[in-house]
C-alpha atoms as a printed R data frame, in Angstrom:
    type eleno elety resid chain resno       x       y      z
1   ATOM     1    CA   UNK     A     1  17.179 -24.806 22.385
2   ATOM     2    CA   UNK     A     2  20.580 -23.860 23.489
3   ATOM     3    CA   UNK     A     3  22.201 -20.473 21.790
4   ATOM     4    CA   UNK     A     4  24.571 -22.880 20.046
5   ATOM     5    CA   UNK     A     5  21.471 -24.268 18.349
6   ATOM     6    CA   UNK     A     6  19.968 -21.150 17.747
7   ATOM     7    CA   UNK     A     7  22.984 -19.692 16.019
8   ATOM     8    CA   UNK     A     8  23.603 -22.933 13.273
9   ATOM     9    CA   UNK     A     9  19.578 -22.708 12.426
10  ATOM    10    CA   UNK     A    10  20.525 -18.536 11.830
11  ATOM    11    CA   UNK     A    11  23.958 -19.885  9.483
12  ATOM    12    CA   UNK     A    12  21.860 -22.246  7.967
13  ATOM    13    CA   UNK     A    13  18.829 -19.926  6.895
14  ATOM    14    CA   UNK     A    14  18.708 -17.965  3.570
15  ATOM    15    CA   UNK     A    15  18.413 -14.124  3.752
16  ATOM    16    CA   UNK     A    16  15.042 -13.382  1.265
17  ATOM    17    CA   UNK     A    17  14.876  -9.595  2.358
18  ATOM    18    CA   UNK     A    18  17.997  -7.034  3.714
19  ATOM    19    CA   UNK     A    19  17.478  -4.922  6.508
20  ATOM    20    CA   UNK     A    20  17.883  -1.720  3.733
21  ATOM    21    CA   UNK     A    21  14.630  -3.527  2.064
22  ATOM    22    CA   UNK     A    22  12.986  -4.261  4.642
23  ATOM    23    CA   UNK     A    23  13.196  -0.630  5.994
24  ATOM    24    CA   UNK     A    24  12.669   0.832  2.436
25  ATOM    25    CA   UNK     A    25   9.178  -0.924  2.574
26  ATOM    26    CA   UNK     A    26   8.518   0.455  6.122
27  ATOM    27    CA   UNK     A    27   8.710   3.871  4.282
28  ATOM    28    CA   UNK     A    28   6.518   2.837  1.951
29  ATOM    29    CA   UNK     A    29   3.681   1.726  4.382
30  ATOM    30    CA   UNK     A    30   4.545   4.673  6.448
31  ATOM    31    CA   UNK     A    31   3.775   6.861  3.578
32  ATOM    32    CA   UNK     A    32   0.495   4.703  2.285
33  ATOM    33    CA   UNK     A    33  -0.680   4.674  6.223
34  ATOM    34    CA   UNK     A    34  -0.218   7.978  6.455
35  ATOM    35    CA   UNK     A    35  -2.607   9.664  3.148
36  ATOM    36    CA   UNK     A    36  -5.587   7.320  4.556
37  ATOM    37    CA   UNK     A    37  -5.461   8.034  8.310
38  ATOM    38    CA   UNK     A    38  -3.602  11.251  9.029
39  ATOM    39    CA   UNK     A    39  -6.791  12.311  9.755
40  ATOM    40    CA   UNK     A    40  -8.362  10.107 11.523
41  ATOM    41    CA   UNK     A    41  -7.064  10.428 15.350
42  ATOM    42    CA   UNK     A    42  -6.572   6.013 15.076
43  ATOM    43    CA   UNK     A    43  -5.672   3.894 17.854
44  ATOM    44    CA   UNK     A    44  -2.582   1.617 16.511
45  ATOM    45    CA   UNK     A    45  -2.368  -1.639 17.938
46  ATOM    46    CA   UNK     A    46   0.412  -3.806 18.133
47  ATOM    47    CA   UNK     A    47  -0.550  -7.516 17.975
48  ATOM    48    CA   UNK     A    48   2.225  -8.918 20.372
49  ATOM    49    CA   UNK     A    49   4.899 -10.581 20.048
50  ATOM    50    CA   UNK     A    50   5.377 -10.268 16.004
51  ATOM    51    CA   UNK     A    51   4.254  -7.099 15.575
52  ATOM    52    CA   UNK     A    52   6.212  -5.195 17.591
53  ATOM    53    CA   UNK     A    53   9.387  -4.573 15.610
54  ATOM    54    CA   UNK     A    54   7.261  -3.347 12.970
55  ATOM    55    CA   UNK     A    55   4.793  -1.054 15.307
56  ATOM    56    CA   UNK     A    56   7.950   0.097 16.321
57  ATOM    57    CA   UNK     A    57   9.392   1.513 13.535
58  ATOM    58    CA   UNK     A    58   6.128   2.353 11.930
59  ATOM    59    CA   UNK     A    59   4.962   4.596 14.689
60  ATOM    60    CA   UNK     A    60   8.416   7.055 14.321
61  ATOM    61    CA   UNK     A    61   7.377   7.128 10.652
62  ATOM    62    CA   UNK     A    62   3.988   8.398 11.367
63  ATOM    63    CA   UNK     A    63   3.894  12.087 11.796
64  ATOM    64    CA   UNK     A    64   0.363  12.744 13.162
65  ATOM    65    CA   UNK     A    65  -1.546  12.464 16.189
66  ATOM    66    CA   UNK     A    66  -2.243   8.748 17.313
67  ATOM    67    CA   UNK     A    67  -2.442   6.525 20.384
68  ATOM    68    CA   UNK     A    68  -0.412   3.431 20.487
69  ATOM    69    CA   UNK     A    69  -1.853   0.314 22.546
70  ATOM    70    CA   UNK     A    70  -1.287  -3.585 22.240
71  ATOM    71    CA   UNK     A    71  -2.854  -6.789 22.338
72  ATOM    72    CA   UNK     A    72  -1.165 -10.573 22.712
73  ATOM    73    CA   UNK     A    73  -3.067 -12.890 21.057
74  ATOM    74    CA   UNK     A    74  -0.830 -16.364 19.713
75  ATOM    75    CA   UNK     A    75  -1.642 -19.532 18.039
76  ATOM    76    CA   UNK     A    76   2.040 -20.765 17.715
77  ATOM    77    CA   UNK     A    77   3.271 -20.500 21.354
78  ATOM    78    CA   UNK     A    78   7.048 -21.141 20.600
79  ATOM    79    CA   UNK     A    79   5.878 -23.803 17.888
80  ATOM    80    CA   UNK     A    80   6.525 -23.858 13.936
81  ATOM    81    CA   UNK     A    81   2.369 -24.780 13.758
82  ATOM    82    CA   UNK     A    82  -0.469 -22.940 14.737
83  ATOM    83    CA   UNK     A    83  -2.847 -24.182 17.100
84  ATOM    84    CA   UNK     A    84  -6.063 -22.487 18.796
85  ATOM    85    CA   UNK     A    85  -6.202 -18.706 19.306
86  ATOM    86    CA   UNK     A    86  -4.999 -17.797 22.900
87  ATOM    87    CA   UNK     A    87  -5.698 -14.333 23.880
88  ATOM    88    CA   UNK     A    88  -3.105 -13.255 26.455
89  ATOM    89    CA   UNK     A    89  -3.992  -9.542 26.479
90  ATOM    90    CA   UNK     A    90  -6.945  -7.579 25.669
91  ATOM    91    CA   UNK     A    91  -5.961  -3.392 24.383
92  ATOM    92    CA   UNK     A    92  -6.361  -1.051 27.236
93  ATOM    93    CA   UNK     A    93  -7.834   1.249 25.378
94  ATOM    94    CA   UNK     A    94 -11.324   2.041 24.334
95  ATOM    95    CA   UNK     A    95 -11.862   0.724 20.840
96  ATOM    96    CA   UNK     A    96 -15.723   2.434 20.819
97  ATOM    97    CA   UNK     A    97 -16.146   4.386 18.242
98  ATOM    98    CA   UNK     A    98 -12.270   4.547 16.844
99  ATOM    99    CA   UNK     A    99 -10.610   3.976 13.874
100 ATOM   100    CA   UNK     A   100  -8.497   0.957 14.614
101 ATOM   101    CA   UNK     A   101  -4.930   0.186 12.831
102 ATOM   102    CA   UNK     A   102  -3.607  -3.303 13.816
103 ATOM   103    CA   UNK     A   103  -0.414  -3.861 13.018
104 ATOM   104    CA   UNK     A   104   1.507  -7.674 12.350
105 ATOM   105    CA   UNK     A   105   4.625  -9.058 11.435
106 ATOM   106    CA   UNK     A   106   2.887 -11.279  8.725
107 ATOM   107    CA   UNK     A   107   0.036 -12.013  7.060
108 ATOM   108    CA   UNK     A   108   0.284 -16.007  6.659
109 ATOM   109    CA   UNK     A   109  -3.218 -18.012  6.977
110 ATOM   110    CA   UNK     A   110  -5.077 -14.941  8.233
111 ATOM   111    CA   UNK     A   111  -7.146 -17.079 10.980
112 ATOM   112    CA   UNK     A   112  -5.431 -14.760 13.983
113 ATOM   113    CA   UNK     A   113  -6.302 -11.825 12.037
114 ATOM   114    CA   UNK     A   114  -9.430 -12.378 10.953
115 ATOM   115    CA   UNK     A   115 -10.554 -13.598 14.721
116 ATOM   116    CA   UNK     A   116  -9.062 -10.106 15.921
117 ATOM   117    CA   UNK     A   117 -10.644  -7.550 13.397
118 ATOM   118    CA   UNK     A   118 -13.854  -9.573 14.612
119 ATOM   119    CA   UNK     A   119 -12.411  -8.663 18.074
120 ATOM   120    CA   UNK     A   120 -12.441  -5.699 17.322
121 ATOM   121    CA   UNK     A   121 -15.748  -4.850 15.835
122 ATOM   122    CA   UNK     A   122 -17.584  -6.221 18.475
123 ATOM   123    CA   UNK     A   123 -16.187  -3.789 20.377
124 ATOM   124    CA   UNK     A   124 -17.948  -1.375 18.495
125 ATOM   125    CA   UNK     A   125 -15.074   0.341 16.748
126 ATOM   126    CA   UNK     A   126 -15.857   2.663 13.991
127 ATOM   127    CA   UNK     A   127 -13.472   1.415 11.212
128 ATOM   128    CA   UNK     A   128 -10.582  -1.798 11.224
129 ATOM   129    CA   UNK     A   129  -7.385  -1.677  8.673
130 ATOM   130    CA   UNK     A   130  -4.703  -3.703  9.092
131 ATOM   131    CA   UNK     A   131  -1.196  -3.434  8.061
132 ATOM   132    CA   UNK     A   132   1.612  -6.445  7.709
133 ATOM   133    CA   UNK     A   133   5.287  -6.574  7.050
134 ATOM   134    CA   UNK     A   134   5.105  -9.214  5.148
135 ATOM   135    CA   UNK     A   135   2.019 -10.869  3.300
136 ATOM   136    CA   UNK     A   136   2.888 -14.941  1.996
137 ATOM   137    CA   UNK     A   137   2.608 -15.927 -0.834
138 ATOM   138    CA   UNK     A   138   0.180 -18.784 -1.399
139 ATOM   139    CA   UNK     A   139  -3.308 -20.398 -1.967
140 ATOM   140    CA   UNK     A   140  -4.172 -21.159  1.435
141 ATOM   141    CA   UNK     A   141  -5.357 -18.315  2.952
142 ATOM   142    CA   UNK     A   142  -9.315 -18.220  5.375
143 ATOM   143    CA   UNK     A   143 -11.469 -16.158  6.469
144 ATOM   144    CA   UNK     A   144 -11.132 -13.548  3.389
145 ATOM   145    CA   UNK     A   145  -9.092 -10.957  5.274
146 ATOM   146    CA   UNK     A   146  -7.727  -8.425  2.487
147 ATOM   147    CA   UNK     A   147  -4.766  -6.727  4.660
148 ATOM   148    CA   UNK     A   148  -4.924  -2.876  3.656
149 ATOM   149    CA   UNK     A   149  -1.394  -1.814  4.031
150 ATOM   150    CA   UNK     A   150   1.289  -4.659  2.965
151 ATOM   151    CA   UNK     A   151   5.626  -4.157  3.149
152 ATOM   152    CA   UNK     A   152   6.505  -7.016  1.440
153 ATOM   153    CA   UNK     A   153   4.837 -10.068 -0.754
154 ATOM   154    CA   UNK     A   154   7.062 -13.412  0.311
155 ATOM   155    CA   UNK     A   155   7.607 -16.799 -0.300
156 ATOM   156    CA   UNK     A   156   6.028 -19.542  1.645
157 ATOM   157    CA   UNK     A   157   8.712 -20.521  3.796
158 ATOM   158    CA   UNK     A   158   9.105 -20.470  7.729
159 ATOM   159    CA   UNK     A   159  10.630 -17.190  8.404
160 ATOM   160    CA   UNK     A   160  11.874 -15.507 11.277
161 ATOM   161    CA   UNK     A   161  13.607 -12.000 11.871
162 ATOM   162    CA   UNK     A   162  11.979  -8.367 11.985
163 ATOM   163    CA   UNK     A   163   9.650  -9.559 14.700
164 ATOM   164    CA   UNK     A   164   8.982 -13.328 13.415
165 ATOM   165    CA   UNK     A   165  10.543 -15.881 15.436
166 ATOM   166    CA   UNK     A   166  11.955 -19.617 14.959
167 ATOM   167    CA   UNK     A   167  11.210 -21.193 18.409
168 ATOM   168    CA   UNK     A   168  10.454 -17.940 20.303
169 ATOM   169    CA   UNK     A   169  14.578 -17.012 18.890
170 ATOM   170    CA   UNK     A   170  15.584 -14.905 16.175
171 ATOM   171    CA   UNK     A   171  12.499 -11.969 16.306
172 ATOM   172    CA   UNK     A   172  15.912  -9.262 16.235
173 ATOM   173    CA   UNK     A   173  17.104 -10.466 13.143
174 ATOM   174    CA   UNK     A   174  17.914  -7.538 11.003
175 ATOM   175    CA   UNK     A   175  16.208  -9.238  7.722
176 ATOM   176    CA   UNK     A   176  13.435 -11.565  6.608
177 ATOM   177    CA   UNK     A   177  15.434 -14.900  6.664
178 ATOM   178    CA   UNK     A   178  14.557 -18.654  5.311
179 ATOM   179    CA   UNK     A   179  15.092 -21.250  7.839
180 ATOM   180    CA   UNK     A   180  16.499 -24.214  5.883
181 ATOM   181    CA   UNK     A   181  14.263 -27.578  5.780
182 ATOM   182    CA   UNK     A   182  16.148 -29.538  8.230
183 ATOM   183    CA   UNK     A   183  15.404 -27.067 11.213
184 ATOM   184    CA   UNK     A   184  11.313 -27.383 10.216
């Protein structure tokens, strides 16, 4: 896609949540993430690429000690439809023994998250939570992943901005936007 075509999909899209809400639920989780694992000395991991707007500005909201690492796992690979899980990159960290917070964009099917809390506790980590932007809104969820720590509750749309993407474009949009039907 050309930047051209990447800026009419952006004019054509429908803004669902404003940068000042989107941040105002950041603050929220921030606060919620904080009372259960102040505490806890936890390893945050970023699950790459969508999650790292929101690690971002989750971690300068979190005002006790943690460690920071990442991961890259993807089932979309620039598409609009998920395929197989593809790990990329494993955390550098230990996860022995640690109280693990993995941190997405959005909670959609749960498949990717569900396969990486599994990840996870087969690396023998002492306790998995999970925390989402954005948690959609419908019945076809798997696996029976409850996310602990949610921003928002959205429609089920294809969205892109604050970290989601519309053909690997869009991530630094500064607002949970729609993309119209025609640009499915």
């Amino acid at each position: 896609m050309t930047p051209d075509q990447i800026a009419e999909v952006q004019a054509r899209s429908t803004c669902l949540h404003s940068e000042a809400e989107v941040e105002a639920a950041l603050d929220s989780m921030a606060v919620s993430i904080s009372a259960e694992l102040a505490d806890k000395n936890p390893l945050v991991i970023c699950i790459m690429h969508g999650g790292l707007i929101t690690s971002g500005k989750l971690a300068t909201r979190l005002g006790f000690p943690l460690q920071l690492d990442y991961l890259h796992a993807t089932r979309y690979r620039g598409e609009t439809i998920g395929k197989d899980l593809q790990w990329k990159v494993f955390p550098s960290e230990s996860l022995n023994g640690r109280t693990i917070l993995l941190v997405d964009d959005i909670f959609d099917v749960g498949i990717t998250l569900k396969l990486i809390v599994e990840y996870c506790k087969q690396q023998g980590c002492a306790s998995v939570q999970t925390a989402v932007l954005l948690d959609k809104q419908h019945d076809r969820k798997e696996g029976g992943i409850v996310v602990d720590f949610v921003g928002l509750k959205v429609v089920d749309r294809y969205l892109f901005g604050y970290g989601m993407d519309y053909k690997d474009y869009l991530r630094n949009a500064p607002g949970i936007y729609a993309i119209a039907e025609q640009d499915m």
